[in-house]
C-alpha positions as CSV (number, residue, x, y, z in Angstrom):
1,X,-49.0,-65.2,21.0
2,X,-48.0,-67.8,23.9
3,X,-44.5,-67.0,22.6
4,X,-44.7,-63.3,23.0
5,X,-46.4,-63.9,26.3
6,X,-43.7,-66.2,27.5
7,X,-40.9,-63.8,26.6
8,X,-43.1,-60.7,28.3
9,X,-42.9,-63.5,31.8
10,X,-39.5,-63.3,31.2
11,X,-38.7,-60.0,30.7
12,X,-40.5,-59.3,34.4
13,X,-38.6,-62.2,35.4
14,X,-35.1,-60.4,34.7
15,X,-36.5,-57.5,36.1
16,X,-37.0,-59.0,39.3
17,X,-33.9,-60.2,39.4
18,X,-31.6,-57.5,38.7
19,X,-33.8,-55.9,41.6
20,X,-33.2,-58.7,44.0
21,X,-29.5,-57.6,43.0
22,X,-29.9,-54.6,44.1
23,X,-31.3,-54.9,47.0
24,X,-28.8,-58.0,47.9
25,X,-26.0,-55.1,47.4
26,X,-27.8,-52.6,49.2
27,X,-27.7,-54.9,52.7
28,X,-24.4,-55.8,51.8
29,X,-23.4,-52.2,51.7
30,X,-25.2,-51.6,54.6
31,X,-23.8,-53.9,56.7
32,X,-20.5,-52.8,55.9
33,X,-21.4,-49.1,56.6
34,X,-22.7,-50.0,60.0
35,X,-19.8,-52.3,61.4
36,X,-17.2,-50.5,59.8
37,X,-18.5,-47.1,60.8
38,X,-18.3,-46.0,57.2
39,X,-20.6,-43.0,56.8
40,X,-19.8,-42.1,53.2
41,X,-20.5,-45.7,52.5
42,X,-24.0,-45.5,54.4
43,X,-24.8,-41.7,52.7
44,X,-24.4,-44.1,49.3
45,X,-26.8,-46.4,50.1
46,X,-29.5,-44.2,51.1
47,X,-28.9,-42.3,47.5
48,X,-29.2,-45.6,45.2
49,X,-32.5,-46.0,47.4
50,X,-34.1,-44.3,44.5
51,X,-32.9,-46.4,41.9
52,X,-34.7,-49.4,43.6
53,X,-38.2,-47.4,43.8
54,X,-38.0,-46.9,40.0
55,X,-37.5,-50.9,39.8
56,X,-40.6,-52.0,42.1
57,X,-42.5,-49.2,39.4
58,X,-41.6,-50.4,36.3
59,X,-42.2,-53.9,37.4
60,X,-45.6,-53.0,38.2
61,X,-46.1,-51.5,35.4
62,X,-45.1,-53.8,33.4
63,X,-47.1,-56.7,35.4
64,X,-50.4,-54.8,34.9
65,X,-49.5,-54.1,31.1
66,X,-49.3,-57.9,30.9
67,X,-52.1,-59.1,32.7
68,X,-54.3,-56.1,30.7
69,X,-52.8,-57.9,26.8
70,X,-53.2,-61.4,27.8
71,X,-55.7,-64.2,29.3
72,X,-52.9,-66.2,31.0
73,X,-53.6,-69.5,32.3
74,X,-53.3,-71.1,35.8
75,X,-49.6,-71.4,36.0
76,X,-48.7,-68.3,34.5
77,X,-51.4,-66.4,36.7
78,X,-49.6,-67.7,39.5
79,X,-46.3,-66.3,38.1
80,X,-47.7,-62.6,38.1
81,X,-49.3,-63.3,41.5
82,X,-46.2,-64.0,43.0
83,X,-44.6,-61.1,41.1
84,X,-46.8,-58.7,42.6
85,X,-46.5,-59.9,46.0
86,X,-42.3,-60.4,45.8
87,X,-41.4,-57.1,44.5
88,X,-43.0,-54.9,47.0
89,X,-41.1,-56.9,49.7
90,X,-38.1,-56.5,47.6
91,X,-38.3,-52.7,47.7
92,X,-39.2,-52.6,51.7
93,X,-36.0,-55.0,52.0
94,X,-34.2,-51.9,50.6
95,X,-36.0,-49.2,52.3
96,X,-34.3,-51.4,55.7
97,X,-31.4,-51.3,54.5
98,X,-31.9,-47.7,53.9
99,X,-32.9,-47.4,57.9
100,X,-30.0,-49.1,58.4
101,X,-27.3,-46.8,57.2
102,X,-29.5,-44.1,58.7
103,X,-28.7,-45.7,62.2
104,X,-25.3,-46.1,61.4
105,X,-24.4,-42.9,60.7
106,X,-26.6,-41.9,63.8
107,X,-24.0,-44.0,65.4
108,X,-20.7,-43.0,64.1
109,X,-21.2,-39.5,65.7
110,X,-20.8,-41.5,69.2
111,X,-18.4,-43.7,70.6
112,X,-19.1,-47.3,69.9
113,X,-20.5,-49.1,72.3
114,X,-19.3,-52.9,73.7
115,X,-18.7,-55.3,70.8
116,X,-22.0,-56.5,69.7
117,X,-22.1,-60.4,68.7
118,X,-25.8,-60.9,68.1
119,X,-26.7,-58.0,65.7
120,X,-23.6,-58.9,62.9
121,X,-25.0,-62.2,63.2
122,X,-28.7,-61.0,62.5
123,X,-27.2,-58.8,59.7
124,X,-25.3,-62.0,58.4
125,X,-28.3,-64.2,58.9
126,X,-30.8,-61.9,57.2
127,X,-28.7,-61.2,54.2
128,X,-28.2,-64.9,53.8
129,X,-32.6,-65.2,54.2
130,X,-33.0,-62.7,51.6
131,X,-30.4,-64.3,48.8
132,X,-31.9,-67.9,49.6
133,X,-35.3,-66.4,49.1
134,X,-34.1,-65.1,45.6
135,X,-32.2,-68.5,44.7
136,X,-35.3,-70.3,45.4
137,X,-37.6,-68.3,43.0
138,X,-34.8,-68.1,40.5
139,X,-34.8,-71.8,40.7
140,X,-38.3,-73.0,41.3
141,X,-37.5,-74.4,44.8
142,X,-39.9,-75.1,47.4
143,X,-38.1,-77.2,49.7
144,X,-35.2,-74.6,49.8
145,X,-38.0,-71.6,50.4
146,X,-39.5,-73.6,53.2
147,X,-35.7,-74.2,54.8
148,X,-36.0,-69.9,54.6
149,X,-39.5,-70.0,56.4
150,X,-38.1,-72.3,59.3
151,X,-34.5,-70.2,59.8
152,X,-37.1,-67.0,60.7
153,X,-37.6,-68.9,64.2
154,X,-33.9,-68.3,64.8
155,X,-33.5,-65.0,63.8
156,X,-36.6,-64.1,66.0
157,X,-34.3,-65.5,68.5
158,X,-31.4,-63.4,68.2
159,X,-33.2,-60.2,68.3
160,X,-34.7,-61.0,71.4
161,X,-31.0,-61.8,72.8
162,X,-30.0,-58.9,71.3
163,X,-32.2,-56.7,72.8
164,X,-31.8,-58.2,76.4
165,X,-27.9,-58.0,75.8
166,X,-28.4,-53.7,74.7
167,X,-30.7,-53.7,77.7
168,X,-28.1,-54.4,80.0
169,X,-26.3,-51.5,78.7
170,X,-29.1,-49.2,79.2
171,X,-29.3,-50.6,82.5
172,X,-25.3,-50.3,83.8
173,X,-24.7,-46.9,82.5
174,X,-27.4,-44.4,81.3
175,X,-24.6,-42.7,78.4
176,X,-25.5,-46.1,77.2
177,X,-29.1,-45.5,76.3
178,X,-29.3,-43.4,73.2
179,X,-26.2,-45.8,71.0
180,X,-28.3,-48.8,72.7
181,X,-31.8,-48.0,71.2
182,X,-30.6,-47.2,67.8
183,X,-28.7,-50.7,68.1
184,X,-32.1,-51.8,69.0
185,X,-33.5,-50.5,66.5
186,X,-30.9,-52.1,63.8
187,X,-31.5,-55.3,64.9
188,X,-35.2,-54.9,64.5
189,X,-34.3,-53.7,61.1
190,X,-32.4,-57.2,60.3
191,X,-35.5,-59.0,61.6
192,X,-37.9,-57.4,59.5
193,X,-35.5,-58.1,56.2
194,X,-35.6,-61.7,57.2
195,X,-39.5,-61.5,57.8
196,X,-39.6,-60.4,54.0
197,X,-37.6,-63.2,52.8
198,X,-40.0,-65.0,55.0
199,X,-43.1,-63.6,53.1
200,X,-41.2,-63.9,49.4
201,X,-40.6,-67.7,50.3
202,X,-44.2,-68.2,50.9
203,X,-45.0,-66.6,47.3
204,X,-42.4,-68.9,46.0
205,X,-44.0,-72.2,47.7
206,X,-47.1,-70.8,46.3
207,X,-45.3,-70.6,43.1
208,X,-44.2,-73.9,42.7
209,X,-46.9,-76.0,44.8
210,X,-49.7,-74.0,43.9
211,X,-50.5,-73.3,48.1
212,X,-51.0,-70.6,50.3
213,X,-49.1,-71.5,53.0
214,X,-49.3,-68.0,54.3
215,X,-50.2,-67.8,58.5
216,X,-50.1,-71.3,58.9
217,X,-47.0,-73.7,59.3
218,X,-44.4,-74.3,56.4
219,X,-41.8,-76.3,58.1
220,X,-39.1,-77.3,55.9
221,X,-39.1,-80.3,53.8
């Protein structure tokens, strides 16, 4: 029985991860679409959107189908804890991504604006969040999901400079305003991927150390 059980953990396990795949190829992609000004690229993106959906869903299902056969113990409760918690940021990672290429293509029926430094930097920073976040479940690693936690400080940073760098563009010329607020709104976009690595980190420190470190400070170790 604990073998079936163990195999079932890691059946959800590789589920999870091919997601977290997924989703690392859909910010990727999305990325690309945006700072290349590929629209075909971005229209892909929003398509596999689906694909992801259906992931989070059988995940769940499976979960529940799990918890419903067996009596785990501690450890393993944990495990399906976290899974619950991780896979629903997964699939909003995604659904930003999505939002992303929706921007983009927004965009690529204007001019581009100045050069941006501060949003490829987010976009580059975020993707980086979110693969670290993944490593450090795959892995069992707290110290390296708390080094995620801490790097959310400087990406709050950037899209405050961000913003205050598009505002002066809204400011100088007022053609500026409408390509400025979707930028705005991209680089929120960024943030709130690295404020899900953020949250799957925590799950992951809860994982490993057995504590909640959620809303209270998890500075790196």
């Amino acid at each position: 029985m604990q073998r079936h059980f163990d195999k079932d953990i890691e059946d959800i396990k590789d589920l999870l991860l091919r997601m977290g795949a997924m989703v690392e190829d859909s910010i990727s992609q999305s990325i690309r679409a945006l700072l290349e000004r590929d629209t075909a690229l971005a229209e892909e993106v929003i398509q596999h959107d689906d694909e992801i959906d259906k992931m989070e869903l059988e995940i769940d299902a499976r979960t529940i189908e799990l918890i419903a056969k067996m009596q785990p113990a501690a450890t393993d409760l944990r495990f399906v804890a976290a899974i619950m918690k991780i896979t629903p940021e997964l699939e909003r990672i995604a659904d930003l991504a999505q939002d992303v290429c929706e921007r983009a293509i927004e965009l690529n029926r204007e001019p581009p604006l100045k050069p941006q430094l501060e949003i490829p930097r987010l976009a580059q920073d975020a993707q980086l969040m979110v693969r670290d976040a993944l490593d450090a479940f795959v892995r069992g690693d707290g110290k390296l999901a708390r080094r995620v936690i801490a790097h959310d400080d400087i990406v709050d940073a950037l899209t405050e400079q961000s913003f205050r760098e598009l505002l002066t563009y809204m400011l100088e010329d007022p053609r500026n305003i409408s390509r400025a607020i979707r930028l705005t709104f991209t680089g929120k976009y960024f943030e709130r991927m690295a404020d899900g690595a953020t949250n799957i980190c925590e799950m992951v420190v809860y994982l490993v150390e057995g504590k909640m470190i959620k809303h209270t400070p998890a500075t790196a170790e």
